[in-house]
C-alpha positions in Angstrom: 0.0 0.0 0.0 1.1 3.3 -0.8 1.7 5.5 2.5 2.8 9.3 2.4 4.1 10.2 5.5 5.2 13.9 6.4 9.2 13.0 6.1 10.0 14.5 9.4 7.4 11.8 10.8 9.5 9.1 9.6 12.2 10.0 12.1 9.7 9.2 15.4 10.1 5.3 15.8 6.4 5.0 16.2 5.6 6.6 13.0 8.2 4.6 11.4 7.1 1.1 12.8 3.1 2.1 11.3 4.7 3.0 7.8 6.1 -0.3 7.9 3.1 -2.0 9.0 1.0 -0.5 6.6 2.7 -0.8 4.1 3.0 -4.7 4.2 -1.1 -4.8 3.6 -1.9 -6.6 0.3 -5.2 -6.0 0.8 -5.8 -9.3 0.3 -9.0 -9.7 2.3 -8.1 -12.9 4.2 -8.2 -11.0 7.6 -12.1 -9.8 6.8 -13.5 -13.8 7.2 -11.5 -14.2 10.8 -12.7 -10.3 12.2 -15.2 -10.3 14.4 -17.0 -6.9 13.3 -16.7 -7.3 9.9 -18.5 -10.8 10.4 -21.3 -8.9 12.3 -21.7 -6.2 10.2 -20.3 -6.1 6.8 -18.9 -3.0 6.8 -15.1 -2.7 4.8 -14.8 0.1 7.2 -14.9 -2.3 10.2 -12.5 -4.8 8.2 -8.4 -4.9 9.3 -7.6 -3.7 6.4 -10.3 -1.1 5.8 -9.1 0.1 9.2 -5.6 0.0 7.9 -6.7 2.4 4.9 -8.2 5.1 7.5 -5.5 4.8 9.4 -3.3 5.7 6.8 -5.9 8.9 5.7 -5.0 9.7 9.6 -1.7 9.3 10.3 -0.7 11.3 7.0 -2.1 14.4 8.4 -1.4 13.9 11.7 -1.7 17.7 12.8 -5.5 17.8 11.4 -8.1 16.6 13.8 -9.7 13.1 13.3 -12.8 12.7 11.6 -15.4 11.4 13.7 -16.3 8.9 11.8 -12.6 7.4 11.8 -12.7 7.3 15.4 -16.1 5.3 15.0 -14.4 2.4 13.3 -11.6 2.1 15.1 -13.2 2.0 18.5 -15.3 -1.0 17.0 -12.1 -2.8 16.7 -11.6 -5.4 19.2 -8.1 -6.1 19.1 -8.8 -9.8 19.3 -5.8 -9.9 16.7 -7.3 -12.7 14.9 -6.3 -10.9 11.5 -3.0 -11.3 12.9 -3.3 -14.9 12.9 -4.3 -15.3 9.3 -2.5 -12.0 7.5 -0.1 -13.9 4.9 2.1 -10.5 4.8 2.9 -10.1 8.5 1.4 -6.9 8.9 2.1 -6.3 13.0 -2.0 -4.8 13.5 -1.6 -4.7 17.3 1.3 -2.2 17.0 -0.6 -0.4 14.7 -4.0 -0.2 16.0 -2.4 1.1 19.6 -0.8 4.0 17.5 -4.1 5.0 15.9 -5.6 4.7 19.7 -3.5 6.7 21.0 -3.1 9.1 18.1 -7.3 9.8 18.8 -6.4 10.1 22.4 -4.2 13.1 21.6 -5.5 14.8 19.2 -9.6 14.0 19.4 -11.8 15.6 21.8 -14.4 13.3 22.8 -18.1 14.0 23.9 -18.0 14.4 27.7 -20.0 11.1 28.7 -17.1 9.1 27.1 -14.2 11.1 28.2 -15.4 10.6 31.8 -16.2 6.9 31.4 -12.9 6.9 29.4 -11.1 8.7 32.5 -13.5 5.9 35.5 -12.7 2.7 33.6 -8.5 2.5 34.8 -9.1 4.6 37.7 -11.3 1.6 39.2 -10.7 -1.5 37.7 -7.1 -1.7 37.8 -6.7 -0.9 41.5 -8.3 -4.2 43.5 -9.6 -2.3 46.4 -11.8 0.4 45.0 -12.6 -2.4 42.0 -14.4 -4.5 45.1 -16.2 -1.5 46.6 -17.5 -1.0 42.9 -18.4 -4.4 42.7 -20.3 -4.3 45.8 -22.1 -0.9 44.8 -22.7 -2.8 41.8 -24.6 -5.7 43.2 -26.7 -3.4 45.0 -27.7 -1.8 42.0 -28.2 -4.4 39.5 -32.3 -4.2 39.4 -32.1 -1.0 37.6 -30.1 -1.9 34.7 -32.8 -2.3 32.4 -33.9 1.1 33.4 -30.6 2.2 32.4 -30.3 0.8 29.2 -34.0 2.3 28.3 -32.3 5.7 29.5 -29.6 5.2 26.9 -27.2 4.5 29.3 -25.8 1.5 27.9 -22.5 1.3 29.2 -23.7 1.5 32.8 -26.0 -1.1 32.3 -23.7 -3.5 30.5 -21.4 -2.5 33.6 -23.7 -4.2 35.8 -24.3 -7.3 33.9 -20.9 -8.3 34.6 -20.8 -7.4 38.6 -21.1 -11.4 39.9 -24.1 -12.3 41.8 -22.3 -13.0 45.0 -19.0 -11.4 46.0 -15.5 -13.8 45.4 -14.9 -15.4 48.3 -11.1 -15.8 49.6 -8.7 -18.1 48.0 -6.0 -19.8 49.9 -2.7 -20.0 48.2 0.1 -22.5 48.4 3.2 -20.1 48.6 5.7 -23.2 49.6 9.7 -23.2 48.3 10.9 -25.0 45.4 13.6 -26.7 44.0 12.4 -26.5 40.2 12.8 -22.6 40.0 11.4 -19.2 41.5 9.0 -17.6 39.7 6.4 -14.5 40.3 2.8 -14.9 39.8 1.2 -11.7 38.6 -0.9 -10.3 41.5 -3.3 -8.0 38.4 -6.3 -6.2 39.2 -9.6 -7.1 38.0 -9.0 -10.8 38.6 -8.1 -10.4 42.6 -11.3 -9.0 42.8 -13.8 -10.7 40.6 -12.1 -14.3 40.6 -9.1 -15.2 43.6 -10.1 -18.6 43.3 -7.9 -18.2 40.0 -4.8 -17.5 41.0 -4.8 -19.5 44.3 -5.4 -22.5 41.8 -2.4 -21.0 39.9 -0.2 -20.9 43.2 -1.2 -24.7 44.0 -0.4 -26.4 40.7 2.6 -24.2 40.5 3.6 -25.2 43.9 2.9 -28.9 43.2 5.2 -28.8 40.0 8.2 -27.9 42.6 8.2 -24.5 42.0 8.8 -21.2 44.6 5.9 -19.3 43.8 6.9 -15.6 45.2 4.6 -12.8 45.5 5.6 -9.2 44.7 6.0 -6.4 46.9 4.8 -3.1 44.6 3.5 -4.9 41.4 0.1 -3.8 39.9 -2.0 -3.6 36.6 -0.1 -4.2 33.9 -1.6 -1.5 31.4 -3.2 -3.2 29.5 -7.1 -1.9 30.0 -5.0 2.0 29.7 -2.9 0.9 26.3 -6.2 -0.2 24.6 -7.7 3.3 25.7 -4.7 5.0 23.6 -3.8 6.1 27.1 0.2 5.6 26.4 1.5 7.5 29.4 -0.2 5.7 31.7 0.3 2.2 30.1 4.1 2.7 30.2 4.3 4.2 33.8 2.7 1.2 34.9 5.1 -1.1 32.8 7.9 0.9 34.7 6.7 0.3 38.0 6.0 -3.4 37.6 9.7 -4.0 36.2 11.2 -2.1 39.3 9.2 -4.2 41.4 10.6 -7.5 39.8 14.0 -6.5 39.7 13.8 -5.5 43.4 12.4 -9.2 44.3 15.4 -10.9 43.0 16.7 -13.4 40.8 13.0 -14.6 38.5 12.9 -17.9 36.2 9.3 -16.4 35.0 6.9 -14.2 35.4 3.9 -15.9 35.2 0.5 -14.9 35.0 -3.7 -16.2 35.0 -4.7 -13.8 32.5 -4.1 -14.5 28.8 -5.1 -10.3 27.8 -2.1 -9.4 30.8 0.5 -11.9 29.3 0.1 -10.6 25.6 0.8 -6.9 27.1 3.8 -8.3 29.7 5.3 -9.9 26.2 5.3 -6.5 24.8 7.0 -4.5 27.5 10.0 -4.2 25.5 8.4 -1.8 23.4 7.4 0.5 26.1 10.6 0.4 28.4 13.1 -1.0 25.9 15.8 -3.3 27.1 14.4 -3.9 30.6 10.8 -4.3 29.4 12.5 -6.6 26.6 14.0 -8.8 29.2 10.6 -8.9 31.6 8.8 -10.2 28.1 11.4 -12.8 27.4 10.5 -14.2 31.0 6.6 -13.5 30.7 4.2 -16.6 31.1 1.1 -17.5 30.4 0.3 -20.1 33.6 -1.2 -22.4 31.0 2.2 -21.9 28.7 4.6 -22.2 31.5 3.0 -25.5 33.2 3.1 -27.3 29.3 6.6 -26.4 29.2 7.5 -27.7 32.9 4.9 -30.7 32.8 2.1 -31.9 34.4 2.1 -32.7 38.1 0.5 -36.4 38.1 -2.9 -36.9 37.9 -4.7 -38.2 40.9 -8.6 -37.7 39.8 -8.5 -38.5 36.3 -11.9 -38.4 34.6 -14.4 -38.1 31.6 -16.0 -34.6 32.6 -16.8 -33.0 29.3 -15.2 -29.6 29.2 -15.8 -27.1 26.2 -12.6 -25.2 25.5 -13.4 -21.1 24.9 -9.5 -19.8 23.5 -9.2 -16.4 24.6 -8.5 -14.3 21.5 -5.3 -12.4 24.0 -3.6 -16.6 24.2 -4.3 -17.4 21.1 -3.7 -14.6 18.3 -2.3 -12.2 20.4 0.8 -15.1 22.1 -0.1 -17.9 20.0 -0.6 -20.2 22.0 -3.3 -22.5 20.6 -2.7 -26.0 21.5 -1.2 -26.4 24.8 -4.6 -25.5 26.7 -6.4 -28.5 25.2 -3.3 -31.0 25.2 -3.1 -30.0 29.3 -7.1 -30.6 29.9 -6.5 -33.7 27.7 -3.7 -35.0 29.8 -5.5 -34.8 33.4 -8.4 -36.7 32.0 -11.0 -34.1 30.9 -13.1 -34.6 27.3 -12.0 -31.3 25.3 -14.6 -30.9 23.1 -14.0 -27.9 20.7 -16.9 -25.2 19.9 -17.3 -23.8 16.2 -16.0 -20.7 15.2 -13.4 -20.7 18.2 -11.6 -18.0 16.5 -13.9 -15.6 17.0 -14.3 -13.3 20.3 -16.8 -13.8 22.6 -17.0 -10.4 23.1 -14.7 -8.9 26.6 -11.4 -8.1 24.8 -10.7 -5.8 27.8 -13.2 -3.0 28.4 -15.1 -4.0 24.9 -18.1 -5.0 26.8 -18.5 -1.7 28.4 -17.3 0.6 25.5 -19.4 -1.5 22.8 -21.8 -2.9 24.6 -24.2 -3.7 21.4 -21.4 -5.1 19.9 -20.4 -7.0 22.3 -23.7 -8.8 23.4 -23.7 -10.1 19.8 -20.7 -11.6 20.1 -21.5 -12.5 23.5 -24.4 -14.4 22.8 -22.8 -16.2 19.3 -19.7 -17.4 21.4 -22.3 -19.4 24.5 -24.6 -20.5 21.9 -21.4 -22.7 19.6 -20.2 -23.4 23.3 -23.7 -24.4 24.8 -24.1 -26.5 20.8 -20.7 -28.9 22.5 -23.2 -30.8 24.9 -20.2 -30.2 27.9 -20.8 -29.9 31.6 -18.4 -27.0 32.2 -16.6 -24.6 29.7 -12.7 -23.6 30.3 -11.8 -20.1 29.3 -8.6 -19.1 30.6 -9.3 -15.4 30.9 -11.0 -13.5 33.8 -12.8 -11.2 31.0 -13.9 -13.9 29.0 -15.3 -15.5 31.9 -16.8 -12.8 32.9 -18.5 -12.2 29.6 -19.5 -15.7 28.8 -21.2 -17.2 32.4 -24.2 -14.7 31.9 -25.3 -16.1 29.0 -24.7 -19.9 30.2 -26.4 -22.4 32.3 -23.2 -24.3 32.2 -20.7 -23.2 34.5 -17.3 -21.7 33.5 -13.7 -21.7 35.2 -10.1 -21.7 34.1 -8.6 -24.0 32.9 -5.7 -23.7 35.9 -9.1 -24.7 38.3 -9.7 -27.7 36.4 -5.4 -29.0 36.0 -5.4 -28.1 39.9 -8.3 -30.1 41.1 -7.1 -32.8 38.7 -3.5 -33.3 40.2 -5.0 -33.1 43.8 -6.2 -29.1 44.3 -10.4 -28.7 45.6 -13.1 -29.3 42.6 -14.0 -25.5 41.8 -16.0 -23.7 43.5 -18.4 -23.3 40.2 -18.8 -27.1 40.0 -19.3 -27.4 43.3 -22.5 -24.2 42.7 -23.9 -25.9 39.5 -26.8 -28.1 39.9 
């Protein structure tokens, strides 16, 4: 594609890496039958590469304001990455859709509903503590969401459909020494609050495997919910913190986390706080990546159970990781029964839910329909947001994967198997 960026542009890496990236677009169209929106609606304009083309039209006048109805396309974009997967030309879409973000962020003057909502979203749910006073606000007002969304309040009301019924109860962990390694289990944000269980399931199979599970003094959010906002300051004073905080605990073989959208933006650090971040990416984990590549602890409950695999789009386009979540269910017993269309999102990809909330229910609502269509007694996504997104709209109950390999190798059954009927 033919790109005509200012020359003095050129000379900013950022410009540079998105005239490379746009560039390498064919426009071949193989990225429109894999992307979610375009699926929905049909629209070039909400295609990777018709996104590309107004991207271009942007950044090549990048001292005019955006046009409104730029911004419109590109907020539908879910970064689910699964153009990435299929793009024959390597076009790096997740470098380039950040730049666009945070291009509108600086130069776009929203409407004042969305810059506050814009402004709430990382200033509650990536601190824990006022995320679970939120939560419990939430709860209490969850009768008058439909008013809201007759109101036109969407957002708010798609806010509350996601505040679990009962609040997450505490999660023991097994924090014992190892001889295998040391590694750091990533504390995050929303997950502490919506789902400990999680990462105390994490701490216990990682334990099991031999390994010193350490937790980190002065780690928080990784940045991810503020780098999809096109908030890049924030995003990269976050990454900063979290790398002094890992350096300070000492000598790391990993750091490992629970939540696939946190490990794609931990294995981009390196972009945002060059060789330090570089070398916290190298040693970045997805818990499901890490425990294929140490093994299995042995299997003391094997079984049958049925479980319906949901790939979050973050492990699987935006890591590529694709097979190792199966192989491990597989291996301690469970029947992985695949849903149709598994490439596609269900819907979360970070703050999607509460941004595009029509959008989202769409996708929400395909994704537990293919899964309910599997017949399995319990679906494994192995993202909080996902799970989040998906138990809604299901009778079936759905964990992580991690729950399922911990109560397999001698860890309690889940607490949602232990709530379904």
């Amino acid at each position: 594609m033919r790109v005509d960026f200012p020359p003095e542009r050129l000379a900013d890496p950022e410009f540079a890496r998105s005239h490379t990236a746009i560039r390498k677009c064919v426009h071949c169209g193989f990225c429109t039958a894999t992307c979610p929106t375009y699926v929905l609606l049909g629209d070039e304009r909400d295609s990777p590469r018709g996104r590309i083309e107004l991207i271009r039209a942007m950044l090549e006048t990048p001292e005019a304001r955006p046009a409104a109805s730029t911004v419109k396309h590109i907020d539908r974009c879910l970064s689910c990455l699964a153009c990435k997967t299929t793009c024959p030309s390597g076009v790096d879409y997740a470098d380039l859709i950040d730049h666009a973000r945070r291009h509108i962020e600086d130069s776009y003057r929203r409407p004042w509903p969305e810059r506050l909502l814009r402004a709430l979203i990382p200033a509650v749910l990536t601190r824990p503590k006022r995320l679970r006073a939120a939560l419990a606000l939430g709860r209490l007002a969850r009768p008058v969401g439909p008013a809201l969304q007759r109101l036109g309040l969407a957002p708010l009301a798609a806010l509350l459909r996601l505040v679990p019924e009962r609040p997450a109860a505490p999660a023991a962990e097994a924090l014992a020494a190892g001889t295998r390694g040391r590694v750091a289990l990533l504390q995050g944000c929303v997950e502490p609050a919506m789902a400990p269980e999680i990462r105390a399931a994490a701490a216990r199979l990682l334990s099991r495997a031999g390994f010193e599970v350490v937790e980190v003094r002065g780690e928080g959010c990784c940045g991810a919910l503020s780098e999809h906002l096109g908030r890049a300051g924030e995003a990269a004073a976050m990454a900063r913190r979290n790398i002094r905080a890992w350096q300070a605990a000492g000598p790391l073989d990993a750091v490992i986390t629970t939540a696939a959208g946190c490990g794609t933006t931990l294995k981009a650090y390196g972009k945002q706080a060059g060789a330090e971040g570089a070398e916290v990416g190298a040693k970045a984990r997805d818990i499901l990546e890490f425990i294929a590549e140490a093994g299995l602890p042995p299997v003391s409950r094997p079984g049958k159970l049925a479980v319906a695999y949901h790939a979050p789009c973050s492990l699987q386009h935006g890591q590529g990781i694709k097979a190792a979540p199966a192989a491990l269910l597989a291996q301690a017993g469970f029947e992985v029964r695949e849903p149709f269309e598994p490439h596609l999102c269900c819907g979360s990809a970070g703050v999607y839910n509460i941004l595009q909330p029509e959008l989202a229910g769409r996708l929400r609502d395909r994704k537990a329909e293919n899964l309910r269509r599997t017949g399995a007694a319990v679906v494994a996504a192995g993202n909080v947001g996902c799970i989040a997104q998906i138990a809604p709209a299901l009778d079936t109950p759905v964990v992580h994967p991690v729950e399922l390999l911990d109560w397999a190798t001698g860890g309690p059954e889940p607490a949602a198997l232990r709530r379904s009927p």
